[in-house]
C-alpha positions as CSV (number, residue, x, y, z in Angstrom):
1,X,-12.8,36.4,7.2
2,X,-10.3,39.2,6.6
3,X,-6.8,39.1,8.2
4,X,-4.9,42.8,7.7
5,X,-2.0,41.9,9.2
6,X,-1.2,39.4,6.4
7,X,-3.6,40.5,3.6
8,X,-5.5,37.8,3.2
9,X,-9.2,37.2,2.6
10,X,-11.1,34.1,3.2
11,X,-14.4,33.6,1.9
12,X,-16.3,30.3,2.5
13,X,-18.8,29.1,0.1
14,X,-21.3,26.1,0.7
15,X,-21.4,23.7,-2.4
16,X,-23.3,20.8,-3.1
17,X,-26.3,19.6,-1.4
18,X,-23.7,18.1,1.4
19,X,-23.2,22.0,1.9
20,X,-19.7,21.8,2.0
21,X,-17.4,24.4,2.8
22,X,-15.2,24.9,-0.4
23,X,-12.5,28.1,0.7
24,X,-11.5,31.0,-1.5
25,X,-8.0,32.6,-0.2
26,X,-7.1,35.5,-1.5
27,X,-3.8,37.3,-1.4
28,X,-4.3,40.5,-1.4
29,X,-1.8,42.0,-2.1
30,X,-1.7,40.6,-5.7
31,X,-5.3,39.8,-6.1
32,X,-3.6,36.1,-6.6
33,X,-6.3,33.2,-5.2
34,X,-6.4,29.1,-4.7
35,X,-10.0,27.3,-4.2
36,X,-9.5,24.8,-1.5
37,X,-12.0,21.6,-1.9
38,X,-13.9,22.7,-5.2
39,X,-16.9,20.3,-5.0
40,X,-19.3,21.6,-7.4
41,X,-21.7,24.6,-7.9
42,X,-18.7,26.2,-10.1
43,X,-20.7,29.3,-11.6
44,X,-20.9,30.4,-7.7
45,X,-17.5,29.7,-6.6
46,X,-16.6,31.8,-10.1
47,X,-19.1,34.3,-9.1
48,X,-17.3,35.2,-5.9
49,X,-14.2,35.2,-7.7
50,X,-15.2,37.9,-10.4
51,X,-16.8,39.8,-7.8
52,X,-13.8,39.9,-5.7
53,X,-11.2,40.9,-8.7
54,X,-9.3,37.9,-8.4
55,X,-7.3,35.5,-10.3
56,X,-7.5,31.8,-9.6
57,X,-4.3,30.4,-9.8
58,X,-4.6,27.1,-8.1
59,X,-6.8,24.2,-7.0
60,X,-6.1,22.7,-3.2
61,X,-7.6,19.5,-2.4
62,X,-8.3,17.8,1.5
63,X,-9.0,14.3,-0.2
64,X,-10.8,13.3,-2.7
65,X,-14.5,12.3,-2.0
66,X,-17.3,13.8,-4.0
67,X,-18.3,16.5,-1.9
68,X,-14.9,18.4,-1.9
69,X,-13.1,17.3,-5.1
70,X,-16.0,17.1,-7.6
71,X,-15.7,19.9,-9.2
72,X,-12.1,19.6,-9.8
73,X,-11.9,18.3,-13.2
74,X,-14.3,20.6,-15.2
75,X,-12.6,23.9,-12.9
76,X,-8.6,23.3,-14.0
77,X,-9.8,22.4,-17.7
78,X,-12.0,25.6,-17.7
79,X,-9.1,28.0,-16.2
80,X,-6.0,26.0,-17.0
81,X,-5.3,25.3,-13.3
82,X,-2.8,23.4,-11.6
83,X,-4.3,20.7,-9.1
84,X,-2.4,20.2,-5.8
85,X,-3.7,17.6,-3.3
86,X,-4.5,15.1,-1.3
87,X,-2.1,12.5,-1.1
88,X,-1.6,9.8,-3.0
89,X,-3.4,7.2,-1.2
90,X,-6.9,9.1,-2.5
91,X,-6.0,8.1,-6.2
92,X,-8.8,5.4,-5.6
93,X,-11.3,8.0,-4.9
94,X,-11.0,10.1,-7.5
95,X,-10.6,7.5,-9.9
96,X,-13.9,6.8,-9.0
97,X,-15.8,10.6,-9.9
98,X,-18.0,9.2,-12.2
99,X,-19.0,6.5,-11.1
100,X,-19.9,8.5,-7.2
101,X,-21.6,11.1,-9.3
102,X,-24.0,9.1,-10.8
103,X,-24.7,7.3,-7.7
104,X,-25.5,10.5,-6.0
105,X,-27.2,12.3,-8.8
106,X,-24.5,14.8,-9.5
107,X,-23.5,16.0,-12.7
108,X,-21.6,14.1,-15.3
109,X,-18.2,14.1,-13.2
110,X,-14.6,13.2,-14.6
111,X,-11.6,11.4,-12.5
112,X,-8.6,13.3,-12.5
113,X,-4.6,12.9,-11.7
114,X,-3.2,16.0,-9.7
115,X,-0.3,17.8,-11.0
116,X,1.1,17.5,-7.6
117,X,0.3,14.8,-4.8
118,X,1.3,16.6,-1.3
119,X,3.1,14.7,1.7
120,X,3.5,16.1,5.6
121,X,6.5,18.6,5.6
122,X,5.0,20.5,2.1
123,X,4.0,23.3,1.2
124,X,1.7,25.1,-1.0
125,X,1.7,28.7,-2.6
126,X,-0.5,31.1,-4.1
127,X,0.2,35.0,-4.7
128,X,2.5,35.8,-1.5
129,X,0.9,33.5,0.7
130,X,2.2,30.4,1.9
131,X,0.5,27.3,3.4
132,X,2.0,24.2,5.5
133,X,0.3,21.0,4.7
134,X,0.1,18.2,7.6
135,X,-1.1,14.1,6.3
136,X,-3.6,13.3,8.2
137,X,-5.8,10.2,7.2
138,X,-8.1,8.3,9.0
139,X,-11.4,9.4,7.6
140,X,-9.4,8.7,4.2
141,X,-6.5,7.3,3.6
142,X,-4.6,10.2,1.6
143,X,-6.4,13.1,3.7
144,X,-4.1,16.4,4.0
145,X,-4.7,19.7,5.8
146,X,-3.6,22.9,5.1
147,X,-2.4,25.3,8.1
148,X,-1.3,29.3,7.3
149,X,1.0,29.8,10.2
150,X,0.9,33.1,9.9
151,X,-3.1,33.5,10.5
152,X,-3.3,30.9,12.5
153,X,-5.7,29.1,10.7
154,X,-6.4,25.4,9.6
155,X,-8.3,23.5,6.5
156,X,-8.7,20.4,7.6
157,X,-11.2,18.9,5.2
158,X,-13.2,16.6,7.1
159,X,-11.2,15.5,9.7
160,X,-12.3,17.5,12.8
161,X,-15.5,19.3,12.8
162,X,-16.8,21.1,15.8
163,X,-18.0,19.2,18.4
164,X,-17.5,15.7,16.3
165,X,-14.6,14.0,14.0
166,X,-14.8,12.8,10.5
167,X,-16.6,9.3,9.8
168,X,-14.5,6.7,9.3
169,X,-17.1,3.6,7.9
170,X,-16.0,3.7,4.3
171,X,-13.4,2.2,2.4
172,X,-9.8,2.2,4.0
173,X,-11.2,4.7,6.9
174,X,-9.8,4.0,10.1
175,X,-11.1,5.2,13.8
176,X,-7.5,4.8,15.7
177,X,-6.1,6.2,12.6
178,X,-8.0,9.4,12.8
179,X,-7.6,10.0,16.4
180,X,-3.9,9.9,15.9
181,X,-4.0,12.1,13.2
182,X,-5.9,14.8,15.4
183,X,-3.9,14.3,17.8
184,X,-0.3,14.7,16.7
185,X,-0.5,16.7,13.8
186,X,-3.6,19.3,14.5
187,X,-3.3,19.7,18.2
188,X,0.7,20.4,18.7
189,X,-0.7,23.4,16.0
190,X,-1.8,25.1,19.4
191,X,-5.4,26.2,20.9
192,X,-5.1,29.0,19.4
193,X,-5.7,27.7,15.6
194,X,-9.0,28.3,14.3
195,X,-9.8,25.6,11.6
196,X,-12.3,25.8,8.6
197,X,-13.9,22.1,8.7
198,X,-15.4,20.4,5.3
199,X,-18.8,21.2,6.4
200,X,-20.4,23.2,9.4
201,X,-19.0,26.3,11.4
202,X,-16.0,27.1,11.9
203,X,-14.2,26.3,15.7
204,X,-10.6,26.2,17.8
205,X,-8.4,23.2,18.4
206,X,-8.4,24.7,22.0
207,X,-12.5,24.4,22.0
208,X,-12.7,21.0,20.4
209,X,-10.1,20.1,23.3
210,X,-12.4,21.5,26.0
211,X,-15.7,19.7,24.7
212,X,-15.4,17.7,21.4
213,X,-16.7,14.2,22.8
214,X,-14.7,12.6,20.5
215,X,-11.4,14.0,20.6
216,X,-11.4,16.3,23.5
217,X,-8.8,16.0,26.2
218,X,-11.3,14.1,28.9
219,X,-12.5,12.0,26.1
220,X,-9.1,10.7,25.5
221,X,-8.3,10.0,29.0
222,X,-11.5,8.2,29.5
223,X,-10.5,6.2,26.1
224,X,-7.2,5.4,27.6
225,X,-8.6,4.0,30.9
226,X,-11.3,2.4,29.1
């Protein structure tokens, strides 16, 4: 995805066998780039970087399960790169690298403390480019999103995916939680907002409002009345 108007580039790049989408931004106007969600299969996030000139200057992170933060450790050791995100309430999960990637046949994985824990009301910088970050748990309980006002575009880990919402059956997630996240810090974003979710293709807040059986507008009237 290229955006003139504000000289950005986003490329998404599937990692893992959970296929998750880990985000390159790139500013281009100073060839300045962050990794959002770096979950593993680092020689082909690297790849894309060298073949798009850039420089990595930062690591963004949604939350910290396995799939989107795995990679984290061995990328800011190898490049000397600041780690920013999720919130603190993740610390358990990350703590807990090895230990997940053994269980699911990954790599040897380290834990890792970010240089920078991010609240609602943040923000986040790479090149020229600015990013707004939202908390938003529910599927964890230190979950952020990242939103580029300027592109109208969203990373919201996995907390919204199209047509479905993030699972909230393991430790510390929370169904009513989630729902409230989505609901008052994605959707007053506007329709408009296309969003980037952890895995899958990519959608609107405005779509997932029409149809998302979860989350969409009729869905939450029918929950209310319920």
């Amino acid at each position: 995805m290229l955006f003139p108007e504000s000289r950005t580039k986003v490329t998404l790049i599937p990692v893992t066998p959970f296929q998750q989408n880990c985000s390159l931004l790139v500013c281009e106007e100073t060839n300045r780039a962050a990794v959002v969600d770096p979950g593993g299969d680092l020689d082909v996030v690297l790849a894309e970087v060298e073949k798009q000139g850039a420089t990595l200057e930062k690591i963004l992170l949604t939350h910290g399960h396995i799939d989107h933060c795995g990679g984290t450790a061995e990328l800011a050791a190898r490049l000397k790169l600041p780690v920013e995100g999720p919130q603190r309430e993740d610390a358990f999960w990350i703590d807990q690298l090895p230990e997940q990637g053994h269980r699911f046949g990954f790599p040897q994985l380290a834990s890792f403390t970010p240089d920078r824990w991010l609240e609602s009301g943040d923000t986040v910088k790479f090149g020229n480019v600015e990013m707004e970050v939202r908390y938003c748990p529910g599927h964890t309980p230190g979950h952020v999103i990242f939103f580029h006002r300027a592109l109208r575009l969203a990373f919201v880990g996995d907390v919204l995916f199209r047509g479905s919402i993030g699972r909230t059956d393991f430790p510390r997630g929370d169904f009513d939680t989630l729902i409230e996240s989505i609901t008052t810090q994605l959707w007053p974003l506007g329709d408009d907002v296309t969003f980037v979710p952890g895995h899958g293709p990519v959608s609107t807040f405005g779509e997932e409002r029409r149809d998302n059986p979860f989350v969409g507008d009729a869905a939450l009237v029918h929950r209310s009345h319920g």
